[in-house]
Every structure is written in C-alpha cells, then in structure tokens.
N, C-alpha and C positions, 0 to 999 in steps of 0.2 A: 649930801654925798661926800665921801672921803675921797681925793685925788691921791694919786698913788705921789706923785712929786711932795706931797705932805708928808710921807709918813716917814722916814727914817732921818735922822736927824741924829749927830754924833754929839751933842752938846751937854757935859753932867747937868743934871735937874738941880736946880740950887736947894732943894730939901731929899736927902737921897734918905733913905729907910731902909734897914736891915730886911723888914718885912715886902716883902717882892709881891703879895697878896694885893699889896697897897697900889702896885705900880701900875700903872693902865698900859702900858706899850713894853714888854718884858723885851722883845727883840730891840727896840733900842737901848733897853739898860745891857742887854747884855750884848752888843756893840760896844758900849761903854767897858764892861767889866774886861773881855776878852783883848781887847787894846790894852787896856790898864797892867793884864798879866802879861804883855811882850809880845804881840801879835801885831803886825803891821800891816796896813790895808786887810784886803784882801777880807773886810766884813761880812759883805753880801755873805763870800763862799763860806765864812764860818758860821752864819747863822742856817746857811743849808745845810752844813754839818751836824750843827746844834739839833736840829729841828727832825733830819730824819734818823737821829741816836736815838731822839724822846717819842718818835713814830711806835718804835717798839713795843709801848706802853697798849697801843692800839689792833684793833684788831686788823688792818689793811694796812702793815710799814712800810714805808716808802727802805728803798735800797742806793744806794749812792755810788758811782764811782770818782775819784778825784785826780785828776791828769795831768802832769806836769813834767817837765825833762827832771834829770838825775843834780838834786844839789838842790830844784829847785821851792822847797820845804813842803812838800806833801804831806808826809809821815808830822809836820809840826804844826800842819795846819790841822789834821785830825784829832793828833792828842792836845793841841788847845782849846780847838771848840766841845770834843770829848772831857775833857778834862771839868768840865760842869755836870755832866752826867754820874747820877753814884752809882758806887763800883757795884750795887747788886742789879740794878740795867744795863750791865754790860758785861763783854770778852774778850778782851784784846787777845790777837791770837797772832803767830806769825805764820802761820798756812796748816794747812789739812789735808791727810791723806786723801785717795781716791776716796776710803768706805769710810774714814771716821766720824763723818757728819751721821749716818747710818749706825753704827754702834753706840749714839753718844745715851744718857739716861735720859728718859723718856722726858722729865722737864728741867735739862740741864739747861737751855739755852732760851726756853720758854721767855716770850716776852723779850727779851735783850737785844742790845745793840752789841752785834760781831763786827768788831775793829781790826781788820786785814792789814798788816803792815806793808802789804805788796801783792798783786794780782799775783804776781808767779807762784806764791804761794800755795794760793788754792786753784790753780789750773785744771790741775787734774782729778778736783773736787765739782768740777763744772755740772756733772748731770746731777748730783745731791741738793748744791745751793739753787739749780733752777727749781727743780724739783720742790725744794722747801718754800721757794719764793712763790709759786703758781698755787701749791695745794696747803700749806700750812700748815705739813704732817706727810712724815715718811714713813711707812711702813714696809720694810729690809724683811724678806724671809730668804731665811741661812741655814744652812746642813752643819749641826753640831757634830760632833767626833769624837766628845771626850768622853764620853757616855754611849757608846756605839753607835748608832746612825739616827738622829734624829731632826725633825724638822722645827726649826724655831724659828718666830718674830719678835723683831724689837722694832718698837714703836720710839719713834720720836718729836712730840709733841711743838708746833710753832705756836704763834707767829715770828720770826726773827726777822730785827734788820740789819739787811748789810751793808758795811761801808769797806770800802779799800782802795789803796793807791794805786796806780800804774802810771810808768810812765810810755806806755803802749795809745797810739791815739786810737787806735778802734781796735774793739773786740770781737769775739763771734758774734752774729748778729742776733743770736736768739738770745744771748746775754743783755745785749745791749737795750732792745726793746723793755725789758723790766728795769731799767736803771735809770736814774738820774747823773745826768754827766757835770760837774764842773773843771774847768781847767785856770791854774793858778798865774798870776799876773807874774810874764818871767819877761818885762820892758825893763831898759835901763834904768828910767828909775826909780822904778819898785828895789832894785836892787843897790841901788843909793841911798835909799829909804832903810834900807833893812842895814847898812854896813853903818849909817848913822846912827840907827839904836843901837846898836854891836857896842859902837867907840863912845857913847855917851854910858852906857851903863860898865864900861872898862874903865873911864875915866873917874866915875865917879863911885866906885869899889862899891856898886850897887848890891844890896843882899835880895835874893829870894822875894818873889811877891809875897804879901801876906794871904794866906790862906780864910779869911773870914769872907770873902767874897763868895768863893767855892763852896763854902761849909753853908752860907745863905741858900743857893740856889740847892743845893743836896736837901736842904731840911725843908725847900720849898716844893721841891721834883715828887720827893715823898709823900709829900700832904694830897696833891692829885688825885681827885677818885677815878677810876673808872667808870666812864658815862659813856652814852649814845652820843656821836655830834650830829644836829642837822644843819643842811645846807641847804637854807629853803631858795634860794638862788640859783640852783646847779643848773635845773630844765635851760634858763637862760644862758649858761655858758658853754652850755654843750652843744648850741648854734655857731658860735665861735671856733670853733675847731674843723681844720679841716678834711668834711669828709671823704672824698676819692684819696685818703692817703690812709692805709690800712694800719697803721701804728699807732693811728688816734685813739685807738681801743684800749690801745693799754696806754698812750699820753696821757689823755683828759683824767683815768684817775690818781695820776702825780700830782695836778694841780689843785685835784681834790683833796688828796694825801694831806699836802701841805696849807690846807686850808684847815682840814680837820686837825692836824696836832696845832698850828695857833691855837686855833678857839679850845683846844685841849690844854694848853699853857695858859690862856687865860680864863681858863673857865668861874675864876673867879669874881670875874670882871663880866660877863655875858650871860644874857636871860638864860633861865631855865624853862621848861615848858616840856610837860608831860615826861619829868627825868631824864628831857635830853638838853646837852649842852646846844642855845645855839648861836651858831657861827652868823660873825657878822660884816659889815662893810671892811674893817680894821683887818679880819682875818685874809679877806679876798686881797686885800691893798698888800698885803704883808707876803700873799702868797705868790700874788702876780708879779713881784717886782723879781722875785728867787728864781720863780718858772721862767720865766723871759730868761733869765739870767746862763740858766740850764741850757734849756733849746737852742740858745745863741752859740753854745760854746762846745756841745755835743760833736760825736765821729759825724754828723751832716755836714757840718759847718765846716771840718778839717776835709772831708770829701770834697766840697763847693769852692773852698780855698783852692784847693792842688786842678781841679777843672776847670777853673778859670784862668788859672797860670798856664795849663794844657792849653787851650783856645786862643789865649792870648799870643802864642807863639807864632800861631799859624804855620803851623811845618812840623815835618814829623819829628820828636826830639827823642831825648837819652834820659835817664833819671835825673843825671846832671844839671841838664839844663832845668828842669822841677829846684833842684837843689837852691840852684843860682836866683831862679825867680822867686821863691817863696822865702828862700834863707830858711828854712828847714834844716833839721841834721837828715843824713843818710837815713837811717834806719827809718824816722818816720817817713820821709819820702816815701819807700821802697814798701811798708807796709800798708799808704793810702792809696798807691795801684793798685797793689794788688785787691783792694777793695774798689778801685774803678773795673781792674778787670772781669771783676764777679759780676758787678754788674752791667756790664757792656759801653759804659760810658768811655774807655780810650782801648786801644789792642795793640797788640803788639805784630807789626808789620814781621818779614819775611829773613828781616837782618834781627839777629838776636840782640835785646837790648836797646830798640829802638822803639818807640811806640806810637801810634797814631790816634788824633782826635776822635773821636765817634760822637759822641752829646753828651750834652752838660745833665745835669742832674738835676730834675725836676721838685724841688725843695717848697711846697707849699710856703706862705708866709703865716704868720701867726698874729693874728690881730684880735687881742682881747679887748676890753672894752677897760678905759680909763678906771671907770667905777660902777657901781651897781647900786 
C-alpha cells in the first residue's frame, strides 16, 4: 500500500525527460515545473488548480473557487498552475453577464476550463453557472423580435469547469456545496518567501522562464484519450464520509473528481481493463492529500474559526471584538456573521450591533483512511 506521507516529494529526479509519458508521478513533476516558472509554495493549491483545469477533459469536472485577501496572489496562482493547460481547454474570462452563459454557441465552452479572474465577475451569472454545473446543458427559450414574434432555443452544450478568485470567505450556500474551496498561505513568511524571489530575480536581471516546459505538458494534455475511469475502490470510501451531514452527496464526488482526472493524467501509466482507465492506490494518495487540503480551508473552517472566537469570549460582544480575536479584517468578519446568523449559531441581542453566542457549529470531522 502507498502511504500518503510517501507521495509528494519536491526533489528534481536526476533523469528528467521531455516525454511526461515516461514520468510515473506527473503531480510531483509538475510541482517541480510550476516552482521552476516563479510560483512559490503554495504547491498543494496549484496542483488543485492544475487538476480541476484538466477535470474539463471529463465528463464529471470538478469546479474550484480560490480565497485569499486583495494583493494576496490569487489571480497568479491560477494563471500559473493554468498556464500548463492549452489554450484550446480553456477561457479565461473576466466575468459574465446575467444571460451570456445562455446565449453562448452551443459548444463554445464545451469540455473547458472557464478561468474567472474574480467572483464579482460573474455574480450575477450565478443561476446559469449553477445551472451548468448540476445538468451539463442549458437550454434558454427566448422571444426573438427581429423577425416579428417568435419563440427560440439555444442550446448550450457542457461539461465546464469552473475556476475563480474571491476574496469573499463564503458564498451563497447553494454555490458553495458544488465547489472546491482552497485558501492561499497569506503568513508572514510566505510573504518573505515571495519578496525574496522578487529581489533575487531583480538582482540578477533574470529573463522570462523558458517555455519548453509548457510546450511539454501541452503536447502531452493533448495526446490524452478520452476513457472511462474506474474506481474499484469508491464502495470503500464512501463509508468514510460522514453521513448525517447532508453535503456528503455532493462532497464524496470531489474526491472522486480528483481521483478520476489523476488516473486521467496518468493514464499512461495505469491498467486498462475493458477500455477503462483504472485508478489506483497513487491516484487515491494524490487525491486524498488535495481533498484534506480543500475541506480544511473551506467557508466551514472560516465559520468554526469566528465561533470559536464567539464562545471563547464568553459575553456578549461587538464585531470588534471578532476582529481583535481572530485578526481578521472587517469585511470578512462582518460577512462570517452573517453566515452565523443564517444559521442560528450567534444573534444579535436587543442593542444593535451587539451579538450573542447561541452554538458552535457542528462540523463532522473527515477521517479517510491512510491508504487502500
């Protein structure tokens, strides 16, 4: 069995190949390469990046959102781990009217990864991209006019996946449940880290990475067939999940998601059997460490943070005092009540502004199993 503490490993392989075919663990090469292009820490989150761009390819894409305050490199952590993707699996867009996902051709977006440079973007796109994400195909009937009164359909053809930035810690909740959440490492010194590649590549009039890296993984993304994957494993991991929490239903198949495009990345590397790719210990090991990753850092985790800071007070408090305890800025403060207050975990006593404890939020824990 493959322990998950085995699998990722930042170290170049002393025989490196153009041919990626060759490689038997692609997410640690491309660990490797994604650092090499100016990406600092912040791995894990790029190969979640990586992984649900190339979902696309599939018929089930996982959707991602990516969370981090203003400055702190969202939008560069997308187009770096994107930036391995070719540009005919993908759409970088900077947002969407309310109906343009609705009017687009029928397989404009088919198969791609849509690159959001900002939630506010597509806000007001929100019932289209649910829409797209649940059924896989919208079907828009419209009263044309230019031709006197007439009734038309446009079709527009999925699967899409989508990725985008905010720096919002929770969304609508019916948003949220179809997403993968990661939030970016904004600790001192992550940020030490990054102002140190800054002055090492200023210092030393560093030119532009080279592009053979990119141009590899492009000629390689390409070669990928379209297969079945199976997961002869799943019955077992879907004891693992817990069930009185109703969000398991669409959870358990993220970590399937993410298991199927591994073994879809490697499919060169993993048995066949009756023309399906299948998935194996490596995929699970590769998948589980991302999944954790997600679940850990997701709007539960910012909810569980700010209620525990509530509780710990013991007394009725102010936003402020949230502020002072969590060191939060404002605005996410004021936006993680208000999702306590949805759901009855704190209220707001009789003085306006003032709010009282009620219970903590009841967060199942997530305990998968080492290996399989």
């Amino acid at each position: 069995m493959i322990e998950v503490s085995d699998l990722i490993v930042v170290e170049r392989p002393e025989n490196t190949t153009k041919h990626l075919a060759d490689e038997g663990d692609l997410i640690r090469r491309f660990h490797i390469d994604v650092e090499e292009r100016g990406l600092v820490g912040e791995k894990d989150n790029a190969a979640i990046v990586f992984l649900c761009a190339l979902s696309a390819r599939l018929a089930r894409p996982l959707n991602l959102t990516v969370n981090g305050e203003s400055s702190s490199g969202k939008n560069y952590l997308l187009s770096s781990a994107t930036a391995f993707i070719p540009d005919e699996f993908k759409n970088e867009t900077t947002g969407f009217t309310p109906k343009a996902l609705m009017y687009a051709k029928e397989d404009e977006f088919q198969h791609k990864a849509v690159i959001i440079a900002e939630y506010e973007g597509v806000a007001k796109a929100d019932y289209a991209i649910r829409t797209m994400q649940s059924e896989q195909v919208i079907e828009w009937h419209f009263v044309d006019t230019s031709k006197g009164i007439q009734k038309k359909t446009n079709r527009v053809k999925g699967p899409i996946a989508f990725l985008q930035a905010t720096t919002r810690p929770v969304l609508h909740p019916e948003n949220e449940t179809r997403l993968l959440f990661i939030s970016l490492d904004e600790s001192p010194e992550q940020t030490c880290a990054i102002l140190k590649r800054q002055a090492e590549a200023a210092a030393d009039g560093a030119a532009p990475p080279a592009l053979e890296s990119i141009t590899n993984w492009h000629e390689y993304l390409r070669s990928l067939e379209s297969m079945l994957i199976s997961i002869p494993y799943a019955p077992a991991l879907a004891e693992h999940f817990p069930g009185e929490r109703v969000r398991s239903r669409r959870d358990f198949p993220k970590l399937l998601g993410l298991i199927e495009t591994s073994a879809f990345l490697h499919q060169h590397k993993r048995e066949k059997r009756d023309e399906k790719v299948m998935a194996d210990a490596n995929d699970y090991a590769t998948a589980k460490q991302l999944f954790e990753n997600c679940y850990a850092t997701g709007p539960d985790s910012k909810l569980k943070e700010l209620l525990d800071a509530a509780e710990s007070l013991q007394h009725d408090f102010r936003a402020s005092d949230l502020i002072e305890k969590t060191g939060w800025g404002k605005s996410k403060v004021y936006a993680v009540i208000a999702r306590a207050e949805e759901l009855g975990c704190i209220a707001e006593t009789e003085t306006r502004g003032v709010y009282r404890f009620m219970r903590n939020s009841a967060v199942p824990p997530l305990e998968l199993p080492d290996a399989i």
